[in-house]
N, C-alpha and C positions, 0 to 999 in steps of 0.2 A: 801733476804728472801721474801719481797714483789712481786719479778718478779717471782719466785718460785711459790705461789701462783696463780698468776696470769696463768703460765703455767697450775698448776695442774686443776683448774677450765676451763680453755678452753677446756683440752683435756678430762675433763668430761663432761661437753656439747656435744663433738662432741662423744664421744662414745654414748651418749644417743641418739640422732640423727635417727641411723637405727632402733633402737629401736620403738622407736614413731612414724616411718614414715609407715615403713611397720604394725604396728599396725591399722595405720588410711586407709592405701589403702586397707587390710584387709575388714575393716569396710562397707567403701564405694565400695569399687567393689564384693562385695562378691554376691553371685548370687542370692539371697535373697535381697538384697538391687536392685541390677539390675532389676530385676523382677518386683518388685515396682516401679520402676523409668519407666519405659516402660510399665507398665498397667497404670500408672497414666498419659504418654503422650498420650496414646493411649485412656485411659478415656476422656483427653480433645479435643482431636482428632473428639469424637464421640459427645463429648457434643456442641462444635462450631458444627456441622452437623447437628444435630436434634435440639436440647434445647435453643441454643442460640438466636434463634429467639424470641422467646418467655419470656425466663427466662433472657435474659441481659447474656452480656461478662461476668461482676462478679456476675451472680445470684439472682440480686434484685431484679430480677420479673419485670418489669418496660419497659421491651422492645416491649411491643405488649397490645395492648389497649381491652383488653375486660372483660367480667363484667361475674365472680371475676375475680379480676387480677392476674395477673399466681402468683405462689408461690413464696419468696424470700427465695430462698435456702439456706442462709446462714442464717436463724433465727434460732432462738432456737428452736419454734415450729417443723420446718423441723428437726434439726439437733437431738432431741431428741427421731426421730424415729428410731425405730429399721432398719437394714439393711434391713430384710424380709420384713417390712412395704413399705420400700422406693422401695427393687425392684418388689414388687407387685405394686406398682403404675406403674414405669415407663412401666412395664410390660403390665399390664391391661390398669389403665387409672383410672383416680380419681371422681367418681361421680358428677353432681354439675359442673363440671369445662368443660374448654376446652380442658384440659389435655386430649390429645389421647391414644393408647395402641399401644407399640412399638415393640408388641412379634412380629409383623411378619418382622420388619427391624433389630433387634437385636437379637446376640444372646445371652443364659446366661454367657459366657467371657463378652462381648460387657455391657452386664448390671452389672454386676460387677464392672467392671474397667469405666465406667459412674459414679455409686456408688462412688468407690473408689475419683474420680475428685470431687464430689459435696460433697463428703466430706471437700476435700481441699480447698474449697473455704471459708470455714468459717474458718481458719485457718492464 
């Protein structure tokens, strides 16, 4: 009776199996998830290029000595900005600061998916 058992639970395990798998590869590769995953390498891409001098590897701001000291992107201050707030900065350039204006090396993809990375990093 117990090997019985023990039968009928394995081979419900394994029917569930394809169930759950393809469920999850679904999930993960679907082209909306892909999409994301490649504006986000592509945002980090862009932000080691331009930002990382300045703003540090992880965004603390800490990487370049001037007076204010660049923003630490992963604070709350930053992170409570609106997206429009943020790419109007990187865009323009933020009064006060040393912060530049990136409109003519970036484009609006390019500053999205920047966006999208400095997002990440508080995260």
């Amino acid at each position: 009776m117990t090997s019985r058992f023990i039968v009928l639970g394995v081979l419900f395990v394994l029917s569930c199996q394809p169930v759950a798998h393809a469920a999850s590869e679904q999930k993960e590769g679907s082209p909306q998830t892909l999409r994301e995953h490649y504006n986000l390498q592509e945002g980090k891409h862009l932000y080691e290029q331009y930002c990382r001098f300045c703003h540090g590897e992880q965004g603390k701001g800490k990487a370049f000595d001037v007076t204010p000291p660049p923003a630490d992107l992963t604070s709350p201050a930053v992170q409570q900005k609106s997206d429009f707030e943020l790419t109007q900065i990187i865009h323009g350039d933020e009064q006060g600061t040393a912060m530049g204006a990136w409109k003519w090396a970036l484009s609006d993809k390019d500053k999205q998916n920047v966006l999208q990375y400095i997002r990440s990093l508080a995260r």
